[in-house]
C-alpha atoms as an extended CHARMM CRD file, in Angstrom:
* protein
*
        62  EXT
         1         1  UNK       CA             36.6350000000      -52.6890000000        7.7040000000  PROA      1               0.0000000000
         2         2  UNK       CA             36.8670000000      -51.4630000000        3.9770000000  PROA      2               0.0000000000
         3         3  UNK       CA             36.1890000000      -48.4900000000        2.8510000000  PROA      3               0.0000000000
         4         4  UNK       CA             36.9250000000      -45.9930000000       -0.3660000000  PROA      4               0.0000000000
         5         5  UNK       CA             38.5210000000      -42.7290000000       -0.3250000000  PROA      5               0.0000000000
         6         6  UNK       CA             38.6610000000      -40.3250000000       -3.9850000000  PROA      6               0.0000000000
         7         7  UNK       CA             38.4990000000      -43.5510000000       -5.8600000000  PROA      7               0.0000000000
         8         8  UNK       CA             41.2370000000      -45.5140000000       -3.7730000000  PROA      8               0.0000000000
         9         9  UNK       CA             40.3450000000      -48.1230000000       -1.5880000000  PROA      9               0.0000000000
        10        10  UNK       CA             41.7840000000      -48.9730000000        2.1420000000  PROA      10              0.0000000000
        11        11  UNK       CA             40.9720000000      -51.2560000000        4.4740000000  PROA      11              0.0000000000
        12        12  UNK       CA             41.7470000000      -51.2780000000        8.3190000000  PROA      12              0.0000000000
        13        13  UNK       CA             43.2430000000      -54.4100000000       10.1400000000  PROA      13              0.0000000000
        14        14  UNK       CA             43.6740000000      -55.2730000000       13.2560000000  PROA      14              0.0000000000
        15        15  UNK       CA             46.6870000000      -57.9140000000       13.9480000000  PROA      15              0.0000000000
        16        16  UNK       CA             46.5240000000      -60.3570000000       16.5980000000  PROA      16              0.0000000000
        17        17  UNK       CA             50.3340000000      -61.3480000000       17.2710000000  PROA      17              0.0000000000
        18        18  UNK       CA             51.9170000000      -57.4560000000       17.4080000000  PROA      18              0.0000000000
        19        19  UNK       CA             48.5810000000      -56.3310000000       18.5840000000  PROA      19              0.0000000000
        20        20  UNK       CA             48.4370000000      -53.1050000000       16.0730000000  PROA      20              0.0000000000
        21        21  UNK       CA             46.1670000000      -51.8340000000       13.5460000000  PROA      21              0.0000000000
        22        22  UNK       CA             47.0670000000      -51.5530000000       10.1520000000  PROA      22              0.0000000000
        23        23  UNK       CA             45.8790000000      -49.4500000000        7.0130000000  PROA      23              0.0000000000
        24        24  UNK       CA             46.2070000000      -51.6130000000        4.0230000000  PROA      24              0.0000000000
        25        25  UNK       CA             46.0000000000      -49.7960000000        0.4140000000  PROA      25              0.0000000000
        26        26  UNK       CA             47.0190000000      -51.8990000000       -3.1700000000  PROA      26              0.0000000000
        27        27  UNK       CA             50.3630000000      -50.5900000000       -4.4100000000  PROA      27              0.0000000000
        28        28  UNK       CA             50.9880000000      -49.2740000000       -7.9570000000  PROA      28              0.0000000000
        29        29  UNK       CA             52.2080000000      -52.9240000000       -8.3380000000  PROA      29              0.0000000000
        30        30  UNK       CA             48.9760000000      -54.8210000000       -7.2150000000  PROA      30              0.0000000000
        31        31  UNK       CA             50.7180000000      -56.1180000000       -3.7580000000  PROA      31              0.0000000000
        32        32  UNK       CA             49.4360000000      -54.8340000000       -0.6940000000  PROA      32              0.0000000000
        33        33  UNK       CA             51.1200000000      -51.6770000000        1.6290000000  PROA      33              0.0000000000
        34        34  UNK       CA             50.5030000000      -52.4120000000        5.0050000000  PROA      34              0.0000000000
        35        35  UNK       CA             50.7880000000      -48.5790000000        7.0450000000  PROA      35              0.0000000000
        36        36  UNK       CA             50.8940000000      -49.3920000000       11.2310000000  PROA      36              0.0000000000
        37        37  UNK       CA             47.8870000000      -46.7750000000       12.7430000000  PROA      37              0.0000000000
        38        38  UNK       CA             50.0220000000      -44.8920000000       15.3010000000  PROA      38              0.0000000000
        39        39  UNK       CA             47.9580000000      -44.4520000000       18.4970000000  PROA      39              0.0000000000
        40        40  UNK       CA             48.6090000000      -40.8500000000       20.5050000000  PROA      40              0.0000000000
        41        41  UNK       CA             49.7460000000      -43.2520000000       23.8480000000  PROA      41              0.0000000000
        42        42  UNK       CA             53.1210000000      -44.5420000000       21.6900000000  PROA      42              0.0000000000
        43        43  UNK       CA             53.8710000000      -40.6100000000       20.6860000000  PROA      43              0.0000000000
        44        44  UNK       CA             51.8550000000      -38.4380000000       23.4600000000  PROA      44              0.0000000000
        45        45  UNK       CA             49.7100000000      -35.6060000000       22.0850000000  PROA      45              0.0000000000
        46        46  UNK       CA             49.2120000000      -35.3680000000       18.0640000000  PROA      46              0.0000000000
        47        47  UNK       CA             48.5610000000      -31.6110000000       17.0490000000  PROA      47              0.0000000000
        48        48  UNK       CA             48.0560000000      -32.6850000000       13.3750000000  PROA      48              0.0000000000
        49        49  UNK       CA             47.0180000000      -35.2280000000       11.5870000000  PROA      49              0.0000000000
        50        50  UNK       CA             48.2500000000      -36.1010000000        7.9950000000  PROA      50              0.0000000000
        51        51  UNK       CA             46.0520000000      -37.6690000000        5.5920000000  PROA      51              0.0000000000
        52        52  UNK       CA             47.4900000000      -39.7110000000        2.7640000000  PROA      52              0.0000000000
        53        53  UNK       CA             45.4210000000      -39.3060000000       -0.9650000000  PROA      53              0.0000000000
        54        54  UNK       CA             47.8100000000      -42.0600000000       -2.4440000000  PROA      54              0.0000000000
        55        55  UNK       CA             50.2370000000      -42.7560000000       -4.7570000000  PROA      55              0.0000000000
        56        56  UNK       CA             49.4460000000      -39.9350000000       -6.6810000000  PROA      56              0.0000000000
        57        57  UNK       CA             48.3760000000      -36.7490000000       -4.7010000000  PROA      57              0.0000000000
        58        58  UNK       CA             50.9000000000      -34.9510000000       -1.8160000000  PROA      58              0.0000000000
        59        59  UNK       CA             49.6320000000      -35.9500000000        2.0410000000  PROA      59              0.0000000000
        60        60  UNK       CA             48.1530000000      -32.5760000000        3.9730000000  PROA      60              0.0000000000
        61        61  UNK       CA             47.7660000000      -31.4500000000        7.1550000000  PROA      61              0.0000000000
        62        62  UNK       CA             44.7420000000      -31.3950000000        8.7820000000  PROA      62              0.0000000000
């Protein structure tokens, strides 16, 4: 699934041999960052969630 957030582009993965999702965003360098989607079983409950705005902007809380 692709989709665009303030101008930057992600797209959501799923892979089939570690059986994770993964959000994958171009880098400053034109090669792809692949970020593993943590799922609340692996850490128990989440109270926040933080939001990445990309390269450029600070992450916040949510």
């Amino acid at each position: 699934m692709r989709f665009e957030v303030h101008n930057q582009s992600y797209m959501l993965s799923f892979n089939n041999d570690d059986g994770r999702w993964y959000l994958l965003t171009p880098r400053f360098d034109g090669r792809m960052k692949a970020i593993p989607v943590v799922n609340e079983d692996e850490i128990g409950f989440i109270t926040n969630t933080v939001i990445p705005f990309g390269d450029e902007g600070q992450p916040i809380i949510n």
